[in-house]
MARKEBA-461800 format. One record per residue (C-alpha): residue in one letter; x, y, z. Coordinates in pm, whole numbers, plus 50000, padded with zeros to 5 digits. Example, Ala and Ser with C-alpha at 12.3 -4.5 7.8 and 13.67 -1.06 7.14 Angstrom:
! MARKEBA-461800
A512304955050780 S513674989450714 
END
This chain:
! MARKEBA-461800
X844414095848408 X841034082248391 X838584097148155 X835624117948244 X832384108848160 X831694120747788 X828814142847666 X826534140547374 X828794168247145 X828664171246763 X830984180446516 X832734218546595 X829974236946356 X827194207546480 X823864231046535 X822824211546811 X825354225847014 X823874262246966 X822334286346765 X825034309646585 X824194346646729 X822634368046461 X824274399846430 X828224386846472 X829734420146453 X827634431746778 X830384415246955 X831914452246914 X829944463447171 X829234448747533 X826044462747578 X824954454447210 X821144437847206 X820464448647549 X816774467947573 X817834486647929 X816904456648102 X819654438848247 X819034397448194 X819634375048526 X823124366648587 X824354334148445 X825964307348674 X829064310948516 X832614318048641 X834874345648403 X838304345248518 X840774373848409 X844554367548465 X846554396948386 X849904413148473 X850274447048416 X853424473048431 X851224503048337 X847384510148348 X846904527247947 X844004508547924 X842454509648256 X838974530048188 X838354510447897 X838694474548120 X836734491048440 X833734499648186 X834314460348081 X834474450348413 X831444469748519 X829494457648245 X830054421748300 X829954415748638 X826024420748653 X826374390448460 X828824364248567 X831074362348880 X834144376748751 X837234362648940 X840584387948856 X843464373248906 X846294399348913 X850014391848891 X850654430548893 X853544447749093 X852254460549416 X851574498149359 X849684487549025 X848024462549194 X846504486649481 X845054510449185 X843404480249058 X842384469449417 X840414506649412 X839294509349045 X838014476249037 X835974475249389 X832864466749369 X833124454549066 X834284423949018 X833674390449278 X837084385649353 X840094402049288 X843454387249378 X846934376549316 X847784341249191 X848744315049440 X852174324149615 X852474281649687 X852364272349253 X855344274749106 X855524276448684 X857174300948455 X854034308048243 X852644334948474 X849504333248260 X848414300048373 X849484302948710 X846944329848707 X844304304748529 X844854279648775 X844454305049047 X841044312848931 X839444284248795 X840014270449182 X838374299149333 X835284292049091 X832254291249231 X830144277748934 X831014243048704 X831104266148379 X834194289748338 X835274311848077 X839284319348062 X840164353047877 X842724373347798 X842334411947932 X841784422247544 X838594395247510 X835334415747468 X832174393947517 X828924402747457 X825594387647629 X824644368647340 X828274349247314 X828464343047674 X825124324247694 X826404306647385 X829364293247543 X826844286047868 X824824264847660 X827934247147501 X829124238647825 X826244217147889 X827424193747676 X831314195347624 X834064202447866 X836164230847617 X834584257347401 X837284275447193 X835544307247047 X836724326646727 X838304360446781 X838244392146586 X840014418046563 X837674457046622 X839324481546546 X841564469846247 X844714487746221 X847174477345998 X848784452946217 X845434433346305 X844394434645973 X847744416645882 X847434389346189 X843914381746055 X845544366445815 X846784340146004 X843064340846161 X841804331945830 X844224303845700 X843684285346033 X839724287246015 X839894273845635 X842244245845756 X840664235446080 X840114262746392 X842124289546474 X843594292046849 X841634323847030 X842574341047372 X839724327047520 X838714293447574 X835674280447828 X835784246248057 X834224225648253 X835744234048633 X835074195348737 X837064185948432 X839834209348503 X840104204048877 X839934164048755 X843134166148517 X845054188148778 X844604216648548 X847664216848232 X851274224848263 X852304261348367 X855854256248231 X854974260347847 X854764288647611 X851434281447392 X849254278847678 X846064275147510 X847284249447322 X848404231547591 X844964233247756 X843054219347483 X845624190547453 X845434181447827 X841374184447798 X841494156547519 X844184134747685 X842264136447967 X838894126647759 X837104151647740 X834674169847467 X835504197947295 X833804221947082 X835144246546810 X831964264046661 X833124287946352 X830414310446410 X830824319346750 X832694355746715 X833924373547005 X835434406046957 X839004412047080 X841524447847142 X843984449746903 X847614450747054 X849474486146971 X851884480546723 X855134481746887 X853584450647120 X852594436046787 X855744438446623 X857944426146943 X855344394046925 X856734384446618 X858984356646664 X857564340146992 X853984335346841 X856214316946530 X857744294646854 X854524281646907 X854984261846592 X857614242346743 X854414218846927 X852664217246551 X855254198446336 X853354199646012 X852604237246081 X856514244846161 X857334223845816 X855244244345620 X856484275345765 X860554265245721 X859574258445378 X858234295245230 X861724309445216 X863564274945015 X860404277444801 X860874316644743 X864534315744680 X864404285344415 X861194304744254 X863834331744226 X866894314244094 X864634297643850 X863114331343719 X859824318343802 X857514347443885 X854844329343826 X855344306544074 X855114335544312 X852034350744180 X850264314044200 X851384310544552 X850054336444650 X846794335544458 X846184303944630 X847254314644973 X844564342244895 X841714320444830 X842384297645090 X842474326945345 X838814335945141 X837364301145264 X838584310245614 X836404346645599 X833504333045451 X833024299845691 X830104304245900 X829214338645822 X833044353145847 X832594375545644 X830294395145908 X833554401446110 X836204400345874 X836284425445598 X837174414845234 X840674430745228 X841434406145508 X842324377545332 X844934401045105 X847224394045400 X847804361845437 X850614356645163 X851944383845378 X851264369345702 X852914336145539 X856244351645432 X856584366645785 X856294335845979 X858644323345686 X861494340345849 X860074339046240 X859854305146191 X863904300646138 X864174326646412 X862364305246653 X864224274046565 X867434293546639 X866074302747002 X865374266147020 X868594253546970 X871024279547047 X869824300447290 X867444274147485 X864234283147424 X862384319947383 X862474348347620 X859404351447819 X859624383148076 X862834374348273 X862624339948159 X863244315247858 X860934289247812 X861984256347595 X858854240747568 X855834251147311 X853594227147432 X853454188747478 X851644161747247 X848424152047313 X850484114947335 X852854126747597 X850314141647803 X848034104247790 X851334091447895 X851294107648243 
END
């Protein structure tokens, strides 16, 4: 592949690539900072892949929807069975730019990026936003990652968690440990469509998609940005969807070897604490699993959008993937790979060397 042309880009928390919005936890809110007025649209693309069974949280996305496409062209790219798709077709009218379902003629088992690559083609501006259906921007975040744009080809926000139930407040601690350690990985990330289109967009046939879209954006050259501050607010799962989550988010290890290491380790390390009567081995571990996940709230303002008790729940977090972690490996190796829908999928993700090998 040959490279694209590179842009002037900083360092992931560089100022230069845009000013931190003020008020972090507005991201709560769509509407938050408006005056009544609403701003001009942006050129900016916002594509939505989604496949839903049942429509729980259809009002709450149509007031979403409503909201933001006075803002961007939203592209909706819905893998949903017929009959759901029809009450979207009507709900939605109006609405959105475009609304339809991913190309019948690409073929992947990662319906999600099928979806992505559905809608970044039918893009009708260079700068393109990829969320999740739980992703709540606000208009201060989305001219952030506008402005970004202009001089990277990726932009990988931070998500938050509003409301915290139990359950979110325990993922955040996974939020947290990634942000003191490097970046965490968010459901939405932003690109460049000429960079996209240029690297034949990223494999469909992997389970850590996101991943795998960052990795094929830097294999392919290009610039990427992960600002700290930049906060954008996402739905909470319910908690049986949370809890049945579990072991396939641990799979996504399996593309991170030093990440997958650490996490086969916490249970060896907990058992020999235990046959050596060492509980304060435990106690330290945790401690300093604590105030790492502390770094993580307070980097770039965190602590805005990520209460104090937060970081409580990383040693928790940490002994969970613990035991998902051996899960996943078993998937790996005797069952093939982890169910997704009707299908297993093998792969994680590639390297960012195997993918500058193609």
């Amino acid at each position: 592949m040959s490279a694209p042309t590179r842009r002037a880009g900083g360092p992931p928390d560089d100022p230069r690539l845009g000013e931190a919005p003020r008020n972090p936890r507005a991201g709560g809110d769509p509407d938050g900072g408006r005056d009544g007025t609403a701003p001009p649209p942006l050129p900016m693309a916002y594509v939505l892949p989604l496949r839903w069974t049942v429509d729980t949280g259809l009002a709450e996305l149509t007031d979403y929807l409503r909201w933001l496409g006075g803002r961007v062209e939203v592209i909706l790219v819905d893998g949903s069975p017929p009959d759901v798709y029809a009450r979207h077709a009507a709900a939605w009218r109006g609405l959105v730019r475009r609304h339809l379902p991913p190309d019948p003629t690409l073929r992947g088992l990662n319906g999600k990026v099928t979806g992505v690559l559905t809608g970044v083609r039918a893009a009708g501006h260079e700068h393109v936003v990829i969320a999740d259906d739980d992703v709540r921007y606000d208009e201060a975040r989305l001219r952030a990652v506008h402005r970004l744009l202009g001089r990277v080809d990726l932009v990988r926000p931070q998500n938050y968690f509003a409301p915290l139930p139990w359950h979110a407040w325990w993922d955040t601690g996974r939020t947290l440990l990634n942000r003191a350690v490097g970046a965490d990985y968010p459901g939405t990330l932003a690109v460049r469509r000429s960079t996209f289109l240029g690297m034949g967009g990223y494999d469909p046939d992997v389970l850590f998609e996101n991943l795998e879209l960052i990795r094929t954006v830097r294999a392919y050259g290009g610039t990427e940005a992960a600002p700290a501050w930049l906060y954008v607010r996402r739905l909470p799962p319910d908690a049986a969807h949370f809890r049945g989550q579990r072991v396939r988010q641990a799979y996504d290890d399996l593309a991170q070897p030093a990440r997958l290491l650490t996490s086969l380790a916490v249970l060896p390390a907990l058992a020999a604490a235990v046959a050596a009567r060492r509980p304060g081995l435990l106690l330290g571990a945790a401690a300093a699993t604590v105030a790492l996940a502390e770094l993580g709230r307070r980097r770039a303002g965190g602590g805005t959008v990520f209460p104090p008790s937060t970081a409580l729940a990383a040693p928790l977090w940490l002994l969970e993937r613990g035991v998902c972690g051996w899960l996943a490996v078993g998937q790996r190796f005797l069952l093939g790979g982890v169910r997704y829908g009707d299908t297993r999928l093998r792969r994680a993700a590639h390297s960012t060397r195997a993918l500058r090998s193609h």
